[in-house]
Biopython code that builds the backbone (N, CA, C, O; Angstrom):
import numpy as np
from Bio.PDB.StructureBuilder import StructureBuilder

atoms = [
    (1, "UNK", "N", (5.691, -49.968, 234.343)),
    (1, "UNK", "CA", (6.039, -50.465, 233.035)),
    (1, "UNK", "C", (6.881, -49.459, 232.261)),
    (1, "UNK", "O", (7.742, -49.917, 231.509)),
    (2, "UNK", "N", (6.728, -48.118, 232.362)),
    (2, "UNK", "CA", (7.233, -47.344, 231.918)),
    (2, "UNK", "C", (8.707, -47.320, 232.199)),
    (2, "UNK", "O", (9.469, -46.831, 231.365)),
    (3, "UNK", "N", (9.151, -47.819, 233.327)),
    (3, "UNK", "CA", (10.566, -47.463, 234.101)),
    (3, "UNK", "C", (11.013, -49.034, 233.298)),
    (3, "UNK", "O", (12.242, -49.095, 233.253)),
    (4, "UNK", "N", (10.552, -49.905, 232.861)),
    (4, "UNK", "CA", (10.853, -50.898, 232.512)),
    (4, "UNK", "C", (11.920, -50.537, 231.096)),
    (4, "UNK", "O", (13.085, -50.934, 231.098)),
    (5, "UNK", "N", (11.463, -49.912, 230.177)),
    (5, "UNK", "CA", (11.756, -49.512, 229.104)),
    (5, "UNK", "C", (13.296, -48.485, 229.400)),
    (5, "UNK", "O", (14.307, -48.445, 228.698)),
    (6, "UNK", "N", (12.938, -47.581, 230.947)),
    (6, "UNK", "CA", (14.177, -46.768, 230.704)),
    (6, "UNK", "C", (15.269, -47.814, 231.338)),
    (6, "UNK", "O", (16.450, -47.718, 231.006)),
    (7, "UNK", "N", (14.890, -48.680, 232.139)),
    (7, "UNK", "CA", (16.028, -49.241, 232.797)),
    (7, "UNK", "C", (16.628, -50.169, 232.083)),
    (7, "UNK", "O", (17.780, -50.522, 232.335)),
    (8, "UNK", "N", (15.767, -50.778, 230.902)),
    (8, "UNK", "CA", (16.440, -51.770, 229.870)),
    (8, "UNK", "C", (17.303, -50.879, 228.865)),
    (8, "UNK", "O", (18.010, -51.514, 228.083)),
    (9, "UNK", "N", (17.327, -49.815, 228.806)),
    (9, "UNK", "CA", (18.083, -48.610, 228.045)),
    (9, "UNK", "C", (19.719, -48.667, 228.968)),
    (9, "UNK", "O", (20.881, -48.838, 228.599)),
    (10, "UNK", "N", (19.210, -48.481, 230.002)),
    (10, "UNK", "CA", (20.625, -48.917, 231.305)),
    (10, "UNK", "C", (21.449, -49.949, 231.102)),
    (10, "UNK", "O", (22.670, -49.922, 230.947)),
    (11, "UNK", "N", (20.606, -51.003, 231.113)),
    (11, "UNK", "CA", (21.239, -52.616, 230.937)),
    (11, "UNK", "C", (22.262, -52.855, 229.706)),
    (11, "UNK", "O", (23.484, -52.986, 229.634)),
    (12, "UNK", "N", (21.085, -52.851, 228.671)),
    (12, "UNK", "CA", (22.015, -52.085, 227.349)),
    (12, "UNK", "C", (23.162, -51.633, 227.479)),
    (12, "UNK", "O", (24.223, -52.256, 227.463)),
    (13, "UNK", "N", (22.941, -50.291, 227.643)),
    (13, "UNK", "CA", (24.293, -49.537, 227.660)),
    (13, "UNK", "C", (25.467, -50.027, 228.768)),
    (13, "UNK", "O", (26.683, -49.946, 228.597)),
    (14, "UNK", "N", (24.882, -50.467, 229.752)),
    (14, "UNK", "CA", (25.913, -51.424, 230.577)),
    (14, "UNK", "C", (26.762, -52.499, 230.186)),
    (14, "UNK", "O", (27.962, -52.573, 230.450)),
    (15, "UNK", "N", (25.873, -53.593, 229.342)),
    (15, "UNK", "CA", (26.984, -54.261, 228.977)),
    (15, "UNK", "C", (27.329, -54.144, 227.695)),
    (15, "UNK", "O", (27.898, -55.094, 227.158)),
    (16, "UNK", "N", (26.957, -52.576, 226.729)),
    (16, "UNK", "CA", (28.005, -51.985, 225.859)),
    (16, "UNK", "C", (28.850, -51.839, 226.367)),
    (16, "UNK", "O", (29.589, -52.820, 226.448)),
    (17, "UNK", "N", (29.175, -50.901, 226.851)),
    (17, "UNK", "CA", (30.776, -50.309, 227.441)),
    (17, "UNK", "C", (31.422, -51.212, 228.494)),
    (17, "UNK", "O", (32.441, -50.845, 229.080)),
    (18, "UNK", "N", (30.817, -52.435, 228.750)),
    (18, "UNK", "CA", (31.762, -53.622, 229.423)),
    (18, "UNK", "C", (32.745, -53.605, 228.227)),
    (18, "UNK", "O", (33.886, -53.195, 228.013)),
    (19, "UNK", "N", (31.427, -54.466, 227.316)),
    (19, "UNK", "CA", (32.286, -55.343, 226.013)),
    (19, "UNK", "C", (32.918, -54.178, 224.912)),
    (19, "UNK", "O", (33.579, -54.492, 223.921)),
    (20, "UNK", "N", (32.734, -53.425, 225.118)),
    (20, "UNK", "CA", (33.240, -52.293, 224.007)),
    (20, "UNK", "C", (34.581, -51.698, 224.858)),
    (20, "UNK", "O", (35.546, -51.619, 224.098)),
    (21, "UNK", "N", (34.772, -51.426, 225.712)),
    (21, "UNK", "CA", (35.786, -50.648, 226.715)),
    (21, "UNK", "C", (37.084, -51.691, 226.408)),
    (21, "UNK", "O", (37.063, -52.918, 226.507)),
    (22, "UNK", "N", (38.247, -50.812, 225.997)),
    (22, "UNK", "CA", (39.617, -51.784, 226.029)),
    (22, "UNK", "C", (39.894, -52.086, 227.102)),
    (22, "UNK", "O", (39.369, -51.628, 228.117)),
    (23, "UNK", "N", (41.256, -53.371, 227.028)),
    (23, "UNK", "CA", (41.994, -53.209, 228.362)),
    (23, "UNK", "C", (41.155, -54.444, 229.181)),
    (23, "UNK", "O", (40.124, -54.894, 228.682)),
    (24, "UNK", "N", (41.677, -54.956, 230.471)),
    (24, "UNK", "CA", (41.241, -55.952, 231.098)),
    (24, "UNK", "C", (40.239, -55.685, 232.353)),
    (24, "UNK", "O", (40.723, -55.079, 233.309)),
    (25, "UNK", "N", (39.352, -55.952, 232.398)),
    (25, "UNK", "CA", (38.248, -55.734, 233.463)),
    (25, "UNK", "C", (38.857, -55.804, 234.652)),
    (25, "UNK", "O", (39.824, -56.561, 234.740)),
    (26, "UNK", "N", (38.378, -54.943, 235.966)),
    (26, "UNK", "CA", (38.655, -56.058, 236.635)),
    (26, "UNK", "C", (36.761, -55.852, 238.016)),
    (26, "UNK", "O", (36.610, -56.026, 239.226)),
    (27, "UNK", "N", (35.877, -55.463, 236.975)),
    (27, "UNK", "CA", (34.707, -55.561, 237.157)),
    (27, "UNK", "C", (33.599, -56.370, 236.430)),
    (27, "UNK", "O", (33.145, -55.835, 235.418)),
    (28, "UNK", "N", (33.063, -57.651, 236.812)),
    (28, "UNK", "CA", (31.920, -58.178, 235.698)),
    (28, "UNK", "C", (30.892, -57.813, 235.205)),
    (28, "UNK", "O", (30.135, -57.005, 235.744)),
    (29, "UNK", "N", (30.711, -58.321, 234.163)),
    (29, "UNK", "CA", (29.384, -57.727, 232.922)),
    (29, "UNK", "C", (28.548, -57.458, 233.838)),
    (29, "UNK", "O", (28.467, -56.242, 234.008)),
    (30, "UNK", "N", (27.785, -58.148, 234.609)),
    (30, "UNK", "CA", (26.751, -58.204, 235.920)),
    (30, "UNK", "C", (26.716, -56.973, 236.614)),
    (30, "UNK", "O", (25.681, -56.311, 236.528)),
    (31, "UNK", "N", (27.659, -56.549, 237.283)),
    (31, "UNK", "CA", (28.382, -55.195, 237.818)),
    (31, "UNK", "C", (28.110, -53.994, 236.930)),
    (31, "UNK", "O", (27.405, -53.034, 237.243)),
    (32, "UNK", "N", (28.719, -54.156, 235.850)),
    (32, "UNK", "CA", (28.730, -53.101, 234.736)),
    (32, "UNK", "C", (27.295, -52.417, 234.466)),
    (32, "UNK", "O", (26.990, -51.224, 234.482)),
    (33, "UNK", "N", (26.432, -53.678, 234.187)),
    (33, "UNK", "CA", (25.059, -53.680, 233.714)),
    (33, "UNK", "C", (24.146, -52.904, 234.814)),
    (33, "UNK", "O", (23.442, -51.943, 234.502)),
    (34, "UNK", "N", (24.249, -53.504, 236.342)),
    (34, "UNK", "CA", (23.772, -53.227, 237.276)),
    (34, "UNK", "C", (24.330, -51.203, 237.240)),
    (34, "UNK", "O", (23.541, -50.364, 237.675)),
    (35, "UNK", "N", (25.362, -50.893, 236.816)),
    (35, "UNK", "CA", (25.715, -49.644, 237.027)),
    (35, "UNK", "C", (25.609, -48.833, 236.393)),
    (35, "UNK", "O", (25.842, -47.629, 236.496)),
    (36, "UNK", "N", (24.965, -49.892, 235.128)),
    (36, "UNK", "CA", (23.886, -49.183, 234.160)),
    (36, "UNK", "C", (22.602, -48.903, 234.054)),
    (36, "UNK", "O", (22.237, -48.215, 233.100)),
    (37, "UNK", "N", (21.666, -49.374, 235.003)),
    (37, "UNK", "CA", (20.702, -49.228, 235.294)),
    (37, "UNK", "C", (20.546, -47.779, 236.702)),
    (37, "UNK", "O", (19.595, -47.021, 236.892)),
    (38, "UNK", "N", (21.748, -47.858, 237.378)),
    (38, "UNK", "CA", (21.589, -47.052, 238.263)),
    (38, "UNK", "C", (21.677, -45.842, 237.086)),
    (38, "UNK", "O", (20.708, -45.153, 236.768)),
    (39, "UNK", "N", (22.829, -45.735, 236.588)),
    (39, "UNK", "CA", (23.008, -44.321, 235.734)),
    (39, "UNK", "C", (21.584, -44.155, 234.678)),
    (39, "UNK", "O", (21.587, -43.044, 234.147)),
    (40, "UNK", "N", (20.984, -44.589, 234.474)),
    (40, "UNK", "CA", (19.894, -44.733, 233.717)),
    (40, "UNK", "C", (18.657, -44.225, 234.748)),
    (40, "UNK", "O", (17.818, -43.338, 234.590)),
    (41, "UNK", "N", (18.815, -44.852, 235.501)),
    (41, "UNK", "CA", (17.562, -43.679, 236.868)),
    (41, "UNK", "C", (17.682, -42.925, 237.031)),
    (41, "UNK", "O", (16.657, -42.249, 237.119)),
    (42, "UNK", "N", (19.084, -42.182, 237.258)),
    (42, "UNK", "CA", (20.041, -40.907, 237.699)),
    (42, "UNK", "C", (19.622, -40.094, 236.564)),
    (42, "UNK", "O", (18.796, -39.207, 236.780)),
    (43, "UNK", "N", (20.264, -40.343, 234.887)),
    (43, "UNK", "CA", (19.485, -39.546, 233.928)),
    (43, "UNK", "C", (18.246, -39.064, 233.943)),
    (43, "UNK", "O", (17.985, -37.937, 233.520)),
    (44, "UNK", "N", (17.341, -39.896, 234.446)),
    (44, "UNK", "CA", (16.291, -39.680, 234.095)),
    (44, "UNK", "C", (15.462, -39.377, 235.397)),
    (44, "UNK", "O", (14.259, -39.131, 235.315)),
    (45, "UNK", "N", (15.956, -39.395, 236.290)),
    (45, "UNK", "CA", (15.729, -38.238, 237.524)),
    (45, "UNK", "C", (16.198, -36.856, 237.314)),
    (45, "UNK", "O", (15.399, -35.929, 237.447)),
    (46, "UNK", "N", (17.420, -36.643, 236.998)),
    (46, "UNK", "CA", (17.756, -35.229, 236.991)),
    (46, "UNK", "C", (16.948, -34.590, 234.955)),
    (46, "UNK", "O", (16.537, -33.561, 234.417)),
    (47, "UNK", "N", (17.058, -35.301, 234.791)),
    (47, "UNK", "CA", (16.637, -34.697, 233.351)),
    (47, "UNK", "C", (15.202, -34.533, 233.540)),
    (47, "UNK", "O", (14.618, -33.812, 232.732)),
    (48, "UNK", "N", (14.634, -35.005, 234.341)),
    (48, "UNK", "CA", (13.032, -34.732, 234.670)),
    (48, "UNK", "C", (12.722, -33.598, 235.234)),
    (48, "UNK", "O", (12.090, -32.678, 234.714)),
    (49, "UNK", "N", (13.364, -33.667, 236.794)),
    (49, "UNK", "CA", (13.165, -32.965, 237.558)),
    (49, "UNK", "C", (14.309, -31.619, 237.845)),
    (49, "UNK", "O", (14.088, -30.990, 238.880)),
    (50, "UNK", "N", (15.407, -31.194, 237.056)),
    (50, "UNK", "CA", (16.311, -30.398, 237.132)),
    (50, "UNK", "C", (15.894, -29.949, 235.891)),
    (50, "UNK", "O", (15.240, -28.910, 235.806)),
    (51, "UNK", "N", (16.180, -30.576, 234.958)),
    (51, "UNK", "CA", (16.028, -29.863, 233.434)),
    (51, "UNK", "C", (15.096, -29.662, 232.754)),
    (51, "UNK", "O", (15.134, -28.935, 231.762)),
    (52, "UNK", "N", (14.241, -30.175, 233.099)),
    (52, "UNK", "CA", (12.481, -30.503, 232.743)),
    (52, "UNK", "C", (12.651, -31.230, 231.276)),
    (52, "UNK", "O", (11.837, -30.981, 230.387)),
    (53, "UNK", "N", (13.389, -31.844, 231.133)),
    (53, "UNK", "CA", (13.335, -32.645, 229.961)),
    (53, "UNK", "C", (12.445, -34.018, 229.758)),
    (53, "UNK", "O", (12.090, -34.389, 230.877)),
    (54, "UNK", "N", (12.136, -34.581, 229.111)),
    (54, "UNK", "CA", (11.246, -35.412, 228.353)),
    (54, "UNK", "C", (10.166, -35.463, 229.980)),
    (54, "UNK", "O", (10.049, -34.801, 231.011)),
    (55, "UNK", "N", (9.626, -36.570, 229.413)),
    (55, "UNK", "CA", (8.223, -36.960, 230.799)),
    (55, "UNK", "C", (8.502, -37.649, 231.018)),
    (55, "UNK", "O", (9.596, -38.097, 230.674)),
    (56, "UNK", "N", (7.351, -38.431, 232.048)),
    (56, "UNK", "CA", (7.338, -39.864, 232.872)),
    (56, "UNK", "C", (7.168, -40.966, 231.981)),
    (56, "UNK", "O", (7.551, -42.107, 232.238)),
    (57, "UNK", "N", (6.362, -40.477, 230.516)),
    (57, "UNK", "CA", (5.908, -41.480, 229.705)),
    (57, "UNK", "C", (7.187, -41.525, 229.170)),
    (57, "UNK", "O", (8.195, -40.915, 229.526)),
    (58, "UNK", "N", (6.874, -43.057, 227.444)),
    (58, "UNK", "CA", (8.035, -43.137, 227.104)),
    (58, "UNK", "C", (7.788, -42.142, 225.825)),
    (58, "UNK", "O", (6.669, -41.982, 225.337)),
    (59, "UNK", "N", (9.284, -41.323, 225.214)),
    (59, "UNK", "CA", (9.490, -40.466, 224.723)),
    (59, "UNK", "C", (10.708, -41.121, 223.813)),
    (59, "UNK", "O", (11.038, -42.276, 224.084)),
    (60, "UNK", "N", (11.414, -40.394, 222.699)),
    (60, "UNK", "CA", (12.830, -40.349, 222.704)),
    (60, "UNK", "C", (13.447, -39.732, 223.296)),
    (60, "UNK", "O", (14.595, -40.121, 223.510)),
    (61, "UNK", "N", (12.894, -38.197, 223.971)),
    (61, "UNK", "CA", (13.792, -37.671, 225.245)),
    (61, "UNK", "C", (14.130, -38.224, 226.489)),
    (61, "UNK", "O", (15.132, -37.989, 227.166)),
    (62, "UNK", "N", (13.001, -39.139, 226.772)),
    (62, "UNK", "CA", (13.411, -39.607, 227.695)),
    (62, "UNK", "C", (13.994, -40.749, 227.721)),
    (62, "UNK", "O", (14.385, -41.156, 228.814)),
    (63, "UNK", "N", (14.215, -41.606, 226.460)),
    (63, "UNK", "CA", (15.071, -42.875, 226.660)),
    (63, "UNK", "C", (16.713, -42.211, 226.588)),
    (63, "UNK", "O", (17.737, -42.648, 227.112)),
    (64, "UNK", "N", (16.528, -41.112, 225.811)),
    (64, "UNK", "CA", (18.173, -40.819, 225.353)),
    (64, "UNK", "C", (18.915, -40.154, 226.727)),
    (64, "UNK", "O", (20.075, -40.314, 227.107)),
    (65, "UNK", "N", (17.873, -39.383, 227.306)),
    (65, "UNK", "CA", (18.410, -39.341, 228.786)),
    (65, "UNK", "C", (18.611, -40.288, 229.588)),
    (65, "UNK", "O", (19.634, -40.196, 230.266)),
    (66, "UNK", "N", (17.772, -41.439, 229.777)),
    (66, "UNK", "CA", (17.986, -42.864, 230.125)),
    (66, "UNK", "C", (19.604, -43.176, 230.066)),
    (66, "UNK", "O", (20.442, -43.447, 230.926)),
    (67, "UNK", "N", (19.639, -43.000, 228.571)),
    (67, "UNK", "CA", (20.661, -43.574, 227.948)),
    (67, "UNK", "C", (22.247, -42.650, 227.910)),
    (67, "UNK", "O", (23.360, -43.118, 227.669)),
    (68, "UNK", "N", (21.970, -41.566, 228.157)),
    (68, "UNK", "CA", (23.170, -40.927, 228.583)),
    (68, "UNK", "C", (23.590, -40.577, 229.920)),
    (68, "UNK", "O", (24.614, -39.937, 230.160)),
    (69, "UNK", "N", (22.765, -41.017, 230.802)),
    (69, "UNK", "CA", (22.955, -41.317, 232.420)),
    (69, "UNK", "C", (23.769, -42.436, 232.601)),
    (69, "UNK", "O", (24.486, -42.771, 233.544)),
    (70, "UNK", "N", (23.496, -43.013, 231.395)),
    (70, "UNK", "CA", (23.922, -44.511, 232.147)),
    (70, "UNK", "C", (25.259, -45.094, 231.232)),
    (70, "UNK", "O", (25.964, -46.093, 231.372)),
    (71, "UNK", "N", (25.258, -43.730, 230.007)),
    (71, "UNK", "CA", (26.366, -44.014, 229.503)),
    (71, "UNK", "C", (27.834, -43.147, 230.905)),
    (71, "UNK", "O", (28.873, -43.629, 231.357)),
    (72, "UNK", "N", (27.350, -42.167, 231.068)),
    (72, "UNK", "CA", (28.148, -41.446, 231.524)),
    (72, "UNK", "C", (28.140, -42.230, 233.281)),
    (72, "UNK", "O", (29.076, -41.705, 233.884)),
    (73, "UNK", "N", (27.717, -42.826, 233.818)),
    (73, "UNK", "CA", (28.113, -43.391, 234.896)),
    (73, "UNK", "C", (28.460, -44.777, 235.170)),
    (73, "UNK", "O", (28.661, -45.236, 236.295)),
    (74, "UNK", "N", (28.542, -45.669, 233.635)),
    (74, "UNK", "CA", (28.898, -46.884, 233.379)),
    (74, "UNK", "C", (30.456, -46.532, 233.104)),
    (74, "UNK", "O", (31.380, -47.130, 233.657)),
    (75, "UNK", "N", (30.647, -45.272, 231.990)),
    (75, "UNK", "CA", (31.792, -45.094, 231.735)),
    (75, "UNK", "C", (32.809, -44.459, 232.871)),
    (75, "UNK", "O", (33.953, -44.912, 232.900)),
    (76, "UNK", "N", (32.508, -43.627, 233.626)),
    (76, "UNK", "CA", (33.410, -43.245, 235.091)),
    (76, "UNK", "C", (33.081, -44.308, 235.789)),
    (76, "UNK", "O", (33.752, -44.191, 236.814)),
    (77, "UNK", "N", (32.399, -45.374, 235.878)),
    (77, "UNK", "CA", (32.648, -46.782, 237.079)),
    (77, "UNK", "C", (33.508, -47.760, 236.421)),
    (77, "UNK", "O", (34.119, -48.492, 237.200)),
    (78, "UNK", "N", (33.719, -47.963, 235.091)),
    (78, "UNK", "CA", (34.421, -48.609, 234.600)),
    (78, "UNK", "C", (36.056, -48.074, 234.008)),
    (78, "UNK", "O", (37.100, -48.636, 234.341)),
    (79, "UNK", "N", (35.988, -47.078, 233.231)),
    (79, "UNK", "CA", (36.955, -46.078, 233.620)),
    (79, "UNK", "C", (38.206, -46.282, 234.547)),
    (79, "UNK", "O", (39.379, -46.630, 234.413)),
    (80, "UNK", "N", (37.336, -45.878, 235.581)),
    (80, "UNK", "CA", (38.155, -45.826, 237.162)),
    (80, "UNK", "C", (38.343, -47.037, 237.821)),
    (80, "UNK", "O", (38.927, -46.926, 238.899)),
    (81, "UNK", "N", (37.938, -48.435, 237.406)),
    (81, "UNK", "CA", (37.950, -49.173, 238.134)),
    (81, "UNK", "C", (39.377, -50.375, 238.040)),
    (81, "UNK", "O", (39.687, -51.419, 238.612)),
    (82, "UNK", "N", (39.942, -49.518, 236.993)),
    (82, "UNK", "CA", (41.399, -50.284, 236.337)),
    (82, "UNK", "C", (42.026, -50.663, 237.300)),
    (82, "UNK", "O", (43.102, -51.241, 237.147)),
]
sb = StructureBuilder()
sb.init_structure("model")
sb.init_model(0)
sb.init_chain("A")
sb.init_seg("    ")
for serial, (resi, resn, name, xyz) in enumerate(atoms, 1):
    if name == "N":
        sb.init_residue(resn, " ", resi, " ")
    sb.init_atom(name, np.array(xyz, "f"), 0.0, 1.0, " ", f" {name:<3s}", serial, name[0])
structure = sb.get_structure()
């Protein structure tokens, strides 16, 4: 249940930076979202276990790491995908 909360932090931010990102897709919201949830595990794997940042429970450290995993690997998959 806990991973529920960080991965909806993913989703979120996934199809922010679909619909927020200029310019013409040529990846769908679905895609985006999905690559927001990965970057959202990724945060919050390395921010756990590399940085010792927030816990397993839910935190604001640990959603904002959630949430900047998944900003930063939504934005280089979308980014690059021009």
């Amino acid at each position: 249940m806990i991973w529920a909360s960080k991965l909806a932090v993913g989703l979120a931010v996934g199809w922010l930076i679909y619909f927020l990102f200029p310019g013409r897709h040529t990846v769908r919201p679905v895609a985006a979202a999905a690559v927001g949830v990965v970057g959202a595990a990724l945060g919050t794997f390395l921010a756990q276990h590399i940085l010792a940042i927030g816990g397993p429970g839910i935190s604001p450290a640990s959603l904002a790491t959630a949430g900047a995993g998944a900003l930063i690997f939504t934005l280089l998959y979308v980014g690059t995908s021009h």
